[in-house]
C-alpha positions in Angstrom: -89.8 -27.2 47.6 -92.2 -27.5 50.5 -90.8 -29.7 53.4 -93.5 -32.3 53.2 -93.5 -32.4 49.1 -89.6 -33.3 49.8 -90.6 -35.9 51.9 -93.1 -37.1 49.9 -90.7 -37.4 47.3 -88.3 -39.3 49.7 -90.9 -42.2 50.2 -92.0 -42.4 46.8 -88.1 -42.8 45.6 -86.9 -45.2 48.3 -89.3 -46.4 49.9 -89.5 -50.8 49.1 -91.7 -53.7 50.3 -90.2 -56.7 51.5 -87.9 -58.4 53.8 -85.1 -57.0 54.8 -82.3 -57.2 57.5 -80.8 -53.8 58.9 -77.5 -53.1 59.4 -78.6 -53.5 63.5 -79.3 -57.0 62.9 -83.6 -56.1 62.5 -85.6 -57.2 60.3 -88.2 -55.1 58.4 -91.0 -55.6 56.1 -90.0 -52.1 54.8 -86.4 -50.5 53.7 -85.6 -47.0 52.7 -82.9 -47.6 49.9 -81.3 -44.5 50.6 -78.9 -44.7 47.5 -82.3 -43.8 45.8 -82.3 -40.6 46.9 -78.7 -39.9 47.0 -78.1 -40.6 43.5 -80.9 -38.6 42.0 -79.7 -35.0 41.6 -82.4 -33.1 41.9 -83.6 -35.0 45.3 -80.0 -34.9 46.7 -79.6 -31.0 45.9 -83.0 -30.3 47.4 -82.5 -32.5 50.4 -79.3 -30.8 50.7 -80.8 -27.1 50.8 -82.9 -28.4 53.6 -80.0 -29.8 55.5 -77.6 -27.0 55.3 -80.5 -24.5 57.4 -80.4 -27.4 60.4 -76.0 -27.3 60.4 -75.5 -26.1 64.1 -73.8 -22.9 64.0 -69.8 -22.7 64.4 -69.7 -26.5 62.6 -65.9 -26.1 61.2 -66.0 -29.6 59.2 -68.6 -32.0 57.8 -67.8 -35.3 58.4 -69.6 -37.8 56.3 -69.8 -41.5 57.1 -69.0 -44.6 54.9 -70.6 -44.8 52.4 -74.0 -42.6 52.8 -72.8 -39.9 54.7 -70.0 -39.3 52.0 -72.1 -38.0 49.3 -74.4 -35.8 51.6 -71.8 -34.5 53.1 -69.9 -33.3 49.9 -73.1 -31.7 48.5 -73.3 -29.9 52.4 -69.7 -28.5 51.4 -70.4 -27.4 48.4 -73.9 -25.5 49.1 -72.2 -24.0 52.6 -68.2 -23.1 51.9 -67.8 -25.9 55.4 -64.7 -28.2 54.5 -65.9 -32.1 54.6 -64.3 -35.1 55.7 -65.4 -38.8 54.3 -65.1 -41.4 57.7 -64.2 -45.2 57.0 -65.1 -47.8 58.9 -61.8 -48.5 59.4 -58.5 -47.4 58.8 -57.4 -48.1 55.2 -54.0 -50.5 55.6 -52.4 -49.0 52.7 -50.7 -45.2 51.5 -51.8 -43.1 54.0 -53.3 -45.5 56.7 -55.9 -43.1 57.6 -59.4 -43.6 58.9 -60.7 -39.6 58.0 -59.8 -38.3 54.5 -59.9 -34.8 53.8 -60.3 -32.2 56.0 -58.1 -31.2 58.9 -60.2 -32.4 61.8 -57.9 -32.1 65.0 -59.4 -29.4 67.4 -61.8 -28.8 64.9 -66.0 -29.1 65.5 -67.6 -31.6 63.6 -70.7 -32.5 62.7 -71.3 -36.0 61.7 -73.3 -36.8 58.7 -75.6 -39.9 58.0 -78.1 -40.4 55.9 -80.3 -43.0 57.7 -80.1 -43.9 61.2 -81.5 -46.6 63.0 -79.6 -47.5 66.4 -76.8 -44.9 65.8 -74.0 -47.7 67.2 -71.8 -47.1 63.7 -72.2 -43.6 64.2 -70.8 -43.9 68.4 -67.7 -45.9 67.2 -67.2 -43.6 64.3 -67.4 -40.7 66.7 -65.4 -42.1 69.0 -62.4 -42.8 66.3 -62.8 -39.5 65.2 -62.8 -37.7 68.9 -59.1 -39.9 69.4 -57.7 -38.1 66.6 -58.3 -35.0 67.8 -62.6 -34.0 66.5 -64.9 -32.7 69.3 -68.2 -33.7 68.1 -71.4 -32.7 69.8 -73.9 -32.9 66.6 -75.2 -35.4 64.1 -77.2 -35.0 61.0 -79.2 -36.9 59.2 -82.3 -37.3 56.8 -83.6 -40.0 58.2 -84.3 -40.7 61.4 -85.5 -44.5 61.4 -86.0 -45.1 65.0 -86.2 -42.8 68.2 -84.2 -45.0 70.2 -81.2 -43.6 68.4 -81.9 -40.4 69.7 -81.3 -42.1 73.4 -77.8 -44.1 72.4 -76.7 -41.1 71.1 -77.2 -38.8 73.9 -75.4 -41.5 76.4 -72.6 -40.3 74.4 -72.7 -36.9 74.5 -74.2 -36.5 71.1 -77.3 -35.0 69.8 -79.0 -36.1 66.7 -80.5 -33.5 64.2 -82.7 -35.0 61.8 -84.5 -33.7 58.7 -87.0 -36.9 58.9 -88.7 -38.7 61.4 -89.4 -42.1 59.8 -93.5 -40.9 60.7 -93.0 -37.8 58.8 -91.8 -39.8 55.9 -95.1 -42.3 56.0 
C-alpha cells in the first residue's frame, strides 16, 4: 500500500468531530481514536510493515507503552524477530511487582513505541522508569505525530522521535 493511501486510510478510520480533552489536559475539536486503527487488522498489519522499515538499526527490544503502544509493538515483534516489552504506567502492586513485562531490557537498546503523541510527557517518565532499570533509550516511534512540540520535549531528554505521521500528513 502506498504511504499516503495508508494515511488516507488512517483519517478516514479514526478520525472524529467533536470535543475532546487530551490526555495533556487540551482540548480539541478533533480526536484520532487510535483504537480504530489498532484494532482493524488489515490497518494494523499494514501500518506495521511501514513501521518496521523506520526501527533504527541495532534496536534489541520493542518497548510498547500502556495501552497503545502494546499492540503496535507486538505486531513490530512479530513482523521483525525484535523481542517486545509492554510498559505500565506504573508498577503493578501485585505477583511480580513489575513496571516492564516481557523482554529482558537491562543493558539492552530500546525503542519506545506509541501510537499517538502529543506532548510526549508519558513517554519521558516512561523512559525515565525504564532507563532506572537498566534500558538505554535513544529512539521513539510512533504513527502519529500530533504536535511538533513533542519533537522538542523529547529531545531535552535525550530522545529522538521517529514518526510515520505528521498530524498534516494525515489531513
Amino acid at each position: 500500500m502506498e504511504r499516503s493511501e495508508l494515511a488516507r486510510k488512517i483519517f478516514d478510520t479514526s478520525h472524529l468531530e467533536g470535543s475532546f480533552k487530551l490526555r495533556s489536559g487540551q482540548i480539541s475539536n478533533e480526536y484520532f481514536d487510535k483504537y480504530l486503527f489498532e484494532s482493524n487488522p488489515r490497518l494494523l498489519m499494514e501500518i506495521t510493515k511501514q513501521l518496521a522499515e523506520l526501527i533504527p538499526a541495532g534496536t534489541e527490544v520493542l518497548a510498547g507503552l500502556e495501552m497503545g503502544g502494546i499492540p503496535l509493538a507486538t505486531t513490530l515483534s512479530l513482523q521483525t524477530g525484535i523481542p517486545a516489552v509492554f510498559v505500565r504506567k506504573k508498577a503493578k502492586e501485585y505477583g511480580t511487582c513489575k513496571l516492564a513485562e516481557g523482554a529482558d531490557i537491562r543493558d539492552k537498546k530500546v525503542c519506545i513505541i506509541e501510537d499517538v503523541v502529543t506532548t510526549g510527557g508519558q513517554i519521558v517518565l516512561s523512559a525515565n522508569d525504564l532507563k532506572q532499570i537498566g534500558a538505554r533509550i535513544k529512539y521513539v516511534l510512533c504513527v502519529i505525530e500530533r504536535d511538533q512540540k513533542c519533537r522538542e520535549n523529547l529531545s531535552k531528554e535525550g530522545l529522538e522521535l521517529l514518526s510515520l505521521f505528521t498530524m498534516e500528513e494525515l489531513r
